[in-house]
C-alpha positions in Angstrom: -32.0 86.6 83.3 -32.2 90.5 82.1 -30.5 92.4 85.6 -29.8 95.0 83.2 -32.7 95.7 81.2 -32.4 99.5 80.5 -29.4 99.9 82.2 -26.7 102.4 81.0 -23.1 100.3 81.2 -19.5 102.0 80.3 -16.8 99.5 79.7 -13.3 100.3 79.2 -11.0 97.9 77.4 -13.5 97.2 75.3 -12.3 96.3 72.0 -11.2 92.7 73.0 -10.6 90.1 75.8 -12.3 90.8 79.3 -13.8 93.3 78.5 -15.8 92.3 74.8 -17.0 89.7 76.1 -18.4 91.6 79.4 -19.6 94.2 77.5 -21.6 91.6 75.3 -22.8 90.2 78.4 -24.1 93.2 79.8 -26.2 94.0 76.6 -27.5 89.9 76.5 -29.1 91.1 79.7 -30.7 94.4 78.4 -28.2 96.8 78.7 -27.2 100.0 76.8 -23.7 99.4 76.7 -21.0 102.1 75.8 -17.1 100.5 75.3 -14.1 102.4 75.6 -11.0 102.0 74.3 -8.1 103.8 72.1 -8.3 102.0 69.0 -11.3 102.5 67.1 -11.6 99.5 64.8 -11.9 96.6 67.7 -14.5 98.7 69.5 -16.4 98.9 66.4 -16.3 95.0 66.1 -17.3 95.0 69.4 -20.8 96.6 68.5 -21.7 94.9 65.5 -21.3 91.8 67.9 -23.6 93.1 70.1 -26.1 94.3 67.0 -25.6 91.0 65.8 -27.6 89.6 68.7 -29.6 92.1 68.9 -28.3 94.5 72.0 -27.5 98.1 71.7 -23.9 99.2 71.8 -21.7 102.4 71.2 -18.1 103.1 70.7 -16.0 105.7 72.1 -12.4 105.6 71.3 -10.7 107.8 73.9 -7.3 107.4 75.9 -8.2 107.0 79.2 -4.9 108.1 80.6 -5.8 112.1 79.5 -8.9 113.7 82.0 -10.9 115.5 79.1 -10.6 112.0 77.5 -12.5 110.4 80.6 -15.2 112.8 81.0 -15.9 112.7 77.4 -16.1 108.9 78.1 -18.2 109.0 80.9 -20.3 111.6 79.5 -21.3 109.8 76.0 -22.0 106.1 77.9 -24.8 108.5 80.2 -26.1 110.4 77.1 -28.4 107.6 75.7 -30.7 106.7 79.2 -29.4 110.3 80.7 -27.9 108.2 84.0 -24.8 106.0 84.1 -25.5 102.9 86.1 -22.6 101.0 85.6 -18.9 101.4 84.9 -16.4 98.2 84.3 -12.7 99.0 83.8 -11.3 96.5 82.0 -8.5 98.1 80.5 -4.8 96.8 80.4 -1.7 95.6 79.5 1.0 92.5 80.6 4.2 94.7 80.0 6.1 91.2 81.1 9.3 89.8 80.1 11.6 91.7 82.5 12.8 91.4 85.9 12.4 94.4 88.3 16.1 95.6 87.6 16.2 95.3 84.1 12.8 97.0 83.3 13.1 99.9 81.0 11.6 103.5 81.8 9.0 103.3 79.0 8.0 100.3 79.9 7.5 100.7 83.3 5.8 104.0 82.6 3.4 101.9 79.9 1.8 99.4 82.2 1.2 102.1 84.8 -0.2 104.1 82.7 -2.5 101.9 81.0 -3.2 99.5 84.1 -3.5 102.1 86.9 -3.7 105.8 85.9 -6.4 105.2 83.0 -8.3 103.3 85.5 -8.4 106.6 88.5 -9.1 108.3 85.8 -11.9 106.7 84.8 -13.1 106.2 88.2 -13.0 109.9 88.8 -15.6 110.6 86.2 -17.5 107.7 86.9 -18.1 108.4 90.5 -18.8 112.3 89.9 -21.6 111.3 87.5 -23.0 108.4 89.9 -23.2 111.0 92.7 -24.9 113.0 90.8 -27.2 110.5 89.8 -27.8 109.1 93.0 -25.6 105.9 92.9 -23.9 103.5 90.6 -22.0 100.2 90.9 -18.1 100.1 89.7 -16.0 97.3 88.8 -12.4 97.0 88.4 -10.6 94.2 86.9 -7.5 93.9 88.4 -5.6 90.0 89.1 -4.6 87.0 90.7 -0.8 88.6 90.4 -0.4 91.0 92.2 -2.0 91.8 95.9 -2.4 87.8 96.0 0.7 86.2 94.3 3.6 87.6 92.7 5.4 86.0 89.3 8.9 86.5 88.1 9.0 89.2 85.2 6.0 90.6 86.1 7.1 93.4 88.7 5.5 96.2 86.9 2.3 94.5 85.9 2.0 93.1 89.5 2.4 96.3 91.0 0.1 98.1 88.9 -2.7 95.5 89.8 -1.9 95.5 93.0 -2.8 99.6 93.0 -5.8 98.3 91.5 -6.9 96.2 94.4 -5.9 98.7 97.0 -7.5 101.7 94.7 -10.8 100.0 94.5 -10.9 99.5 98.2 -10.3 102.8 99.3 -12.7 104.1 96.9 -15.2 101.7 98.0 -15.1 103.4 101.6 -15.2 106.7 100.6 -18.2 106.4 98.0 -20.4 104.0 99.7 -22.5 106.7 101.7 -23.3 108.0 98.2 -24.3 104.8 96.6 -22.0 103.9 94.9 -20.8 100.3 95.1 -17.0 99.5 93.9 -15.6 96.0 93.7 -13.0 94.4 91.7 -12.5 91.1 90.3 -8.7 89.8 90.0 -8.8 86.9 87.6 -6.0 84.3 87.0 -4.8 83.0 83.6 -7.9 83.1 81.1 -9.0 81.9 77.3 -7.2 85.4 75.8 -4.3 86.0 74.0 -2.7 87.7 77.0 -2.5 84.1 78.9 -0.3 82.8 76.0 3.1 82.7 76.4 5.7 83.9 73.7 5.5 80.9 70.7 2.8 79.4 73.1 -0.3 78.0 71.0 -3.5 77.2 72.9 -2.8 73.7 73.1 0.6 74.4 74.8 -0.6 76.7 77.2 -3.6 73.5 77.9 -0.6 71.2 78.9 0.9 74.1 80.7 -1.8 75.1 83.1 -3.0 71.1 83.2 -0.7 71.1 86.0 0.0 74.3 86.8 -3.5 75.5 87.9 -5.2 73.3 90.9 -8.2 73.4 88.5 -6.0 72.2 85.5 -7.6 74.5 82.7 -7.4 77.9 81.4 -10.5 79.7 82.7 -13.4 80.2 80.6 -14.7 83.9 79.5 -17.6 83.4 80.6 -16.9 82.6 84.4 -15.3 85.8 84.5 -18.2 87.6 83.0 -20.7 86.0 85.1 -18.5 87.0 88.2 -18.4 90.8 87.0 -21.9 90.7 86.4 -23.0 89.7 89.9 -20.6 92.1 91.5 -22.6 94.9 89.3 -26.1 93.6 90.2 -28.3 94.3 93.2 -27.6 90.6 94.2 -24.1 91.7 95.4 -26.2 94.7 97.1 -24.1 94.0 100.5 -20.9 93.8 98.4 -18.6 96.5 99.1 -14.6 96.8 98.3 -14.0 93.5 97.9 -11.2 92.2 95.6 -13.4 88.6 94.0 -10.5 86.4 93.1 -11.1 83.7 89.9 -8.2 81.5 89.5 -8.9 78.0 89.6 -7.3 77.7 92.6 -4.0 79.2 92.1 -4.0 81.6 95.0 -6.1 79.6 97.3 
């Protein structure tokens, strides 16, 4: 399939995880894809993946968490087909390790930042351009912990996520009269480093989730992606503020 073919897609958190292999995704089916992210090195590997295979891709390191960083964002992923069509925020961070009480200020303050604020603030420049060109489809990446399960040492990521959910929902109200579609996808414990436990090798964490998941496996990338995609395309065209959980089963 090529739902994208010509497309103009921004995703942020694009240097690795989620979000490199949505943005490679995206450009397999014809997209011009833009990744974000503040570190400019990964988002450069990024591209010459997508080069490799013959998509077009461009890198725009920027924190996401600053305003004038976000419109510059927003305004370089438009500047190649003149529209922006398409906006994933995949950025984030698991700031775990410590229960609610013995959370440090910096740390706290991290994961909000990273998880939550960098995404309004994406959002905020994403819908203004949309608007302007006449509509758009967002997607947020949020997750299974969160606003459906909760997990001990988590409190800050699971509230942040949670703000996600609730974020993309309002936001799907307001902006649906102006075309623009927003969705999120909340996925549980996937084939990225993040899903490893301290010490944890991929084998471990196999044995781990062989009993811990209903499923029994660590998700795939590419079942993520494919759920992204769909919530971006016109075939989720009656799709709006819903919160697509993929968790093998661990919140059902």
């Amino acid at each position: 399939m090529v739902r994208f073919a010509g497309q103009s897609v921004l995703v942020t958190g694009g240097g690795s995880g989620i979000g490199r292999a949505v943005a490679r995704a995206f450009a397999a089916e014809g997209a011009v894809v833009c990744v974000v992210g503040r570190r400019p090195e990964p988002l450069a590997e990024t591209v010459a993946q997508i080069a490799d295979a013959a998509g077009r891709a461009s890198a725009v390191a920027a924190d996401l968490t600053r305003a004038d960083d976000a419109a510059r964002a927003v305004d370089a992923a438009a500047a190649t087909t003149g529209r922006l069509d398409v906006a994933i925020n995949a950025v984030g961070v698991s700031g775990a390790g410590a229960r609610v009480a013995d959370l440090d200020e910096d740390t706290w303050s991290q994961v909000i930042a990273t998880n939550l604020t960098a995404i309004w603030q994406a959002m905020k420049h994403e819908i203004a351009r949309m608007r302007a060109d006449g509509g758009g489809a967002i997607v947020n990446v949020a997750s299974n912990i969160g606003a459906h399960s909760r997990r001990e040492g988590f409190g800050a990521y699971a509230a942040s996520k949670a703000a996600v959910s609730a974020l993309t929902r309002t936001a799907a109200r307001e902006y649906i009269g102006d075309r623009i579609r927003i969705n999120a996808v909340s996925p549980g414990p996937t084939d990225t480093p993040m899903s490893l436990r301290p010490g944890e090798t991929e084998t471990d964490r196999a044995a781990r989730l062989k009993t811990a998941l209903p499923i029994g496996r660590v998700g795939a990338l590419e079942e993520i992606t494919a759920a992204v995609l769909w919530l971006a395309s016109s075939e989720a065209g009656f799709t709006v503020g819903h919160d697509l959980v993929v968790d093998g089963g661990a919140t059902a």
